[in-house]
N, C-alpha and C positions, 0 to 999 in steps of 0.2 A: 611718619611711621617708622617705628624701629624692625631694622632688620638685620642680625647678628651675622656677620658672615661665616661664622665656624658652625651653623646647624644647617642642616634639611629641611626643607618642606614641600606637603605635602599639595595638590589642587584644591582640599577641603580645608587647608590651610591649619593645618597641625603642624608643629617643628619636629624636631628630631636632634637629640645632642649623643653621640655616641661615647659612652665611657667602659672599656673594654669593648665587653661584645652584648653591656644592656646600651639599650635606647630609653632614653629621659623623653617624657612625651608632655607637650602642653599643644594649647593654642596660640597662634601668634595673636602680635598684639595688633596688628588690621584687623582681626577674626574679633578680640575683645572690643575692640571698639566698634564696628559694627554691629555686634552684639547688644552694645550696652549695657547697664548695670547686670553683673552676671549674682544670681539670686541664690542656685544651686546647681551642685557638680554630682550628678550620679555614676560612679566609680565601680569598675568590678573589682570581687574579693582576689586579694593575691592569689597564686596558684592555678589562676583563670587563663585559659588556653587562647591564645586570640590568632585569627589572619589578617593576614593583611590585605588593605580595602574594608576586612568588616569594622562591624559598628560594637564598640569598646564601652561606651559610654554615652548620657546625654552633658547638658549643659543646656541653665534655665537663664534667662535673661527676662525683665520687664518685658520687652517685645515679643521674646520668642522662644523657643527651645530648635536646638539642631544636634544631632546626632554628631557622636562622636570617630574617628577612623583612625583604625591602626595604621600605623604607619611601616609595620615589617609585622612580620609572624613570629609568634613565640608563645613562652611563658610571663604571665603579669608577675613581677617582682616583690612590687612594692605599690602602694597608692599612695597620693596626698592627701592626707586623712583630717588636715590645718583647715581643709577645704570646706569638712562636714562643718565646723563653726564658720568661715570666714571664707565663702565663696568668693566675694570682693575681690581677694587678694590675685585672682589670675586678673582684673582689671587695674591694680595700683603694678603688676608684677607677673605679667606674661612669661617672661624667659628667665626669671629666678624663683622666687618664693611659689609662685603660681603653676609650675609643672602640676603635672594629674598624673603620671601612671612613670613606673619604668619597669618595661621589658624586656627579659632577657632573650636575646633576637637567636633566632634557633639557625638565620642566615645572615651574618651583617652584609653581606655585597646586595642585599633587596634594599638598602639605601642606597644605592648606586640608582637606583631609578627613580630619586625625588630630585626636586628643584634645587640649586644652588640659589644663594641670598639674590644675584640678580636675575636670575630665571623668575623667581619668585616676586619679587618687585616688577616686572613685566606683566605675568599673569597677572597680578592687582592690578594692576594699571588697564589689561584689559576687561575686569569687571566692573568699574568704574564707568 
């Protein structure tokens, strides 16, 4: 299981990569693979208001769909829109090509309250 130490994450298992003051948002790649083949990404429209804790988005896999979580409050930015054709791609590319959202975090110190890569690596380990 890949786990970059330069992002956040979240206990619903979202990352976090800070670039200024947006937040790049995907799934990690334990979340994609437990997932399974991810089938479809339902993305809010830019300009979409989000909190954090709430739910952002879905994600469709063969097994199952699960809700997606903001991981800071803000404004949606931008969406991964590669996604509308090639859902796959957060499964080949979790922490590159495969990001879903980036928002411009209205607080960046509300990452101060996500997992660092081995806080994060623990928590998996305890759902396992």
């Amino acid at each position: 299981m890949e786990t970059p130490s330069d992002l956040r994450y979240t206990e619903d298992h979202e990352w976090v990569r800070l670039e200024g003051s947006t937040a790049v948002v995907g799934i990690t790649d334990y979340a994609q693979g437990e997932l399974g083949d991810v089938v479809f990404v339902e993305l809010p429209k830019p300009g979409t208001a989000v909190e954090k804790g709430s739910v952002f988005g879905t994600i469709e896999a063969v097994k199952t769909v699960a809700d997606l979580y903001a991981p800071v409050s803000g404004k949606v930015a931008a969406v991964n829109d590669g996604l509308n054709d090639e859902p796959e791609t957060v499964n080949r590319s979790p922490y590159g090509d495969g990001w879903m959202v980036r928002i411009e975090a209205d607080d960046v110190s509300e990452l101060e309250t996500l997992m660092d890569a081995g806080a994060y690596r623990t928590h998996v380990g305890k759902e396992d």
